[in-house]
C-alpha positions in Angstrom: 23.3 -11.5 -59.9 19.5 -11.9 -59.6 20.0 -13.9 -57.2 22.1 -11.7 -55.1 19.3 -9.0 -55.1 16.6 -11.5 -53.7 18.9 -12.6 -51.2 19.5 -8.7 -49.9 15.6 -8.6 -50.6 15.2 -11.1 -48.4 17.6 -10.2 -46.0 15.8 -6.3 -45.6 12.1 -8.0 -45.4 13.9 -10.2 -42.1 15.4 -6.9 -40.4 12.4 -5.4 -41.1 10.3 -7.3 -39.9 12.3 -7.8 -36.9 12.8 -4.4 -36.3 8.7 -3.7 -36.5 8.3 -6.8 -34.1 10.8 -5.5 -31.4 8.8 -1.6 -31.6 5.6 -3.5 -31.4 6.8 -5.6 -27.7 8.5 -2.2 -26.7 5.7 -0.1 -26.9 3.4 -2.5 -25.4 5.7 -3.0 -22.7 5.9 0.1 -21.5 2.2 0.6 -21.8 1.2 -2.1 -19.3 2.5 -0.6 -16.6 0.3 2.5 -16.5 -2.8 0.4 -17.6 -2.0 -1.9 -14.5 -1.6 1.1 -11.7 -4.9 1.9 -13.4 -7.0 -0.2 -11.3 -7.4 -0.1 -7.6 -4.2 -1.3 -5.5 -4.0 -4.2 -3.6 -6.9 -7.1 -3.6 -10.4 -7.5 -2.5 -10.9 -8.1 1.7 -13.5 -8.0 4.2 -12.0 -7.1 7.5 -13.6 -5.8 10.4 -13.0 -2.3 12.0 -12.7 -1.0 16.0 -16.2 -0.4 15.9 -17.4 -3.9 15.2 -18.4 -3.4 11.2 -17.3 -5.4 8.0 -15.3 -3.0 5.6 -13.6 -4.4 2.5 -11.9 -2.8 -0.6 -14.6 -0.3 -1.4 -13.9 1.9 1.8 -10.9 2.8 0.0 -12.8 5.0 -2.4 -14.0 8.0 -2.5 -11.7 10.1 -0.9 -7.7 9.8 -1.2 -6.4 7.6 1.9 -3.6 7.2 4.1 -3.2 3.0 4.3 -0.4 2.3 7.5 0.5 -1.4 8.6 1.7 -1.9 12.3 0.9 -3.6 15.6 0.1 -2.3 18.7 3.0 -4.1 20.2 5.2 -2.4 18.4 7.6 -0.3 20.5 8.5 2.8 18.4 7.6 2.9 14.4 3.8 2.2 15.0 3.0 4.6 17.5 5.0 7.2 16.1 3.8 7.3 12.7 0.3 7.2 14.0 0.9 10.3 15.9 2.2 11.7 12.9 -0.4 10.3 10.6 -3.1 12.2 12.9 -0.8 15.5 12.8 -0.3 15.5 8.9 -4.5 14.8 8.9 -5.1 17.8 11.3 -2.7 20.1 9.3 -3.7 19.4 5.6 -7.7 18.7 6.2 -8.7 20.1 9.5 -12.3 19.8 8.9 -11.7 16.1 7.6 -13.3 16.1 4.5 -10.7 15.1 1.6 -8.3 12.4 3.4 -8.9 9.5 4.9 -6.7 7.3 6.9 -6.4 3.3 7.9 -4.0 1.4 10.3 -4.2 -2.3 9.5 -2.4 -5.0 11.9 0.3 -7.2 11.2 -0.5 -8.9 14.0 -4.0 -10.5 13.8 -3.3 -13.2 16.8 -3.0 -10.8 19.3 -4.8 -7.1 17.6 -8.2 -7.8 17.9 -10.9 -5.5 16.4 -11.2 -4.2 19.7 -8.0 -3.8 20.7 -6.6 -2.0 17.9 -9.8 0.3 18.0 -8.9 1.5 21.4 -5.5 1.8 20.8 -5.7 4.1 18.0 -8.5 5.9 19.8 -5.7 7.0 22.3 -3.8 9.4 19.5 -6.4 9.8 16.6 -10.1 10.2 16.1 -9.1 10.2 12.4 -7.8 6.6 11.8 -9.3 3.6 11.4 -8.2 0.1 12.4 -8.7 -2.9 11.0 -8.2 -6.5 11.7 -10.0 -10.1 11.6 -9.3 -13.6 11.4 -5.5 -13.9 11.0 -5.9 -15.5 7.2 -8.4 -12.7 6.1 -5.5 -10.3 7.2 -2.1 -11.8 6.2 -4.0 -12.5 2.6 -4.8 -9.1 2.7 -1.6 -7.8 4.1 0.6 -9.6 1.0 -1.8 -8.7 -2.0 -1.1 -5.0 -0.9 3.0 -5.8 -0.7 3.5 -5.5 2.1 6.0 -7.3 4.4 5.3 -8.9 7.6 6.9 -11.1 9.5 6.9 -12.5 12.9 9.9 -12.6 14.7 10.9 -14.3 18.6 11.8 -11.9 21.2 14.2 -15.1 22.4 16.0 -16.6 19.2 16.3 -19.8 21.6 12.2 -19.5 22.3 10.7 -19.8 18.7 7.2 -20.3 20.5 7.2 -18.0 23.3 6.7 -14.1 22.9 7.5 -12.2 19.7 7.7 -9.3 17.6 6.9 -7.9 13.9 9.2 -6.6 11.0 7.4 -4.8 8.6 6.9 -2.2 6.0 6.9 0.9 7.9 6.0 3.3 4.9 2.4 4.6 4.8 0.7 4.3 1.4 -1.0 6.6 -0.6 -3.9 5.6 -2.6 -6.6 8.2 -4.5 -9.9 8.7 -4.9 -10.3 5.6 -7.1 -8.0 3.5 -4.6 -4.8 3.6 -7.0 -1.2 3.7 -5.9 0.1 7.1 -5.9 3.1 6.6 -3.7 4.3 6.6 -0.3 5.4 8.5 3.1 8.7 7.0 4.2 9.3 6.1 8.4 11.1 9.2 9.1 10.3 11.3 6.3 11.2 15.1 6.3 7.7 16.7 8.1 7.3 19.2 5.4 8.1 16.6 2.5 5.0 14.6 4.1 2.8 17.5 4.3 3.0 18.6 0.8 2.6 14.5 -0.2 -0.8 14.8 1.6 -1.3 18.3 -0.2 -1.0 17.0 -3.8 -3.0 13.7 -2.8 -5.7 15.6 -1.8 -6.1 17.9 -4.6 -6.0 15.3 -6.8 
């Protein structure tokens, strides 16, 4: 009979015990995930901008920002959402003093600083491009999570001209350069607005 009872003893201190263990990883699981989208998004980079100067991670603070990947050879997604990128800027924060806003190639071999810089300059005074050496970019374009890939015009010409797919979303980051969600390619207008509204209050 004694024995009995120390074996159910037993048995309660195992479920127990197991029980406290599983509550424990639970909890701690679901805590990591906010303390990770604590920190900044993305990883640290120096790229260079239209205008010629270095600008890395830290630009990215400050003021809530708009953060768009494209090409300029891009035939429809790139320069649309960069006209709508300067629209949504104009609308929310006319006197551009809570949002910011970044277009950052896919295509390094081709976007140069330059290039990019006067390309954007035809649609937006409010957007910045950035580029660089084609590793500082795809390193940077992958530790934000993005997807890029270059892709032949002519399937049968793997090393003549070619084209990008890629993540067409824009990002939203905050003040402290966190993830706070995303503008999808075609978005509803008023959907995108009131996005940019909430990002910029804070």
């Amino acid at each position: 009979m004694l024995k009995a009872v120390r074996l159910i003893l037993w048995l309660l201190v195992a479920v127990l015990a197991g029980a406290l263990g599983w509550v424990t990883y639970d909890i701690a699981n679901r805590e990591a995930p906010v303390k990770a989208a604590e920190g900044p998004f993305g990883v640290p980079f120096t790229l260079v901008s239209g205008q010629g100067g270095a600008v890395t991670r830290d630009a990215f603070l400050g003021k809530p920002t708009l953060l768009f990947f494209g090409f300029t050879h891009c035939p429809e997604v790139c320069p649309t959402t960069l006209f709508e990128m300067n629209g949504w800027l104009k609308q929310v924060d006319p006197e551009a003093r809570k949002l910011q806003a970044f277009f950052v190639t896919v295509d390094p071999e081709r976007d140069t600083p330059e290039l990019l810089g006067r390309y954007i300059a035809n649609v937006s005074d409010r957007v910045t491009g950035l580029s660089g050496s084609p590793d500082a970019v795809m390193a940077m374009v992958k530790g934000f999570r993005v997807y890029a890939r270059k892709v032949p015009v002519d399937a049968a010409k793997p090393d003549g001209d070619y084209t990008m797919d890629h993540t067409a979303s824009v990002f939203l980051l905050d003040a402290e350069g966190r993830f706070r969600g995303t503008i999808a390619y075609g978005e509803n207008p008023e959907t995108a607005v009131k996005k940019l509204e909430n990002l910029a209050a804070g």
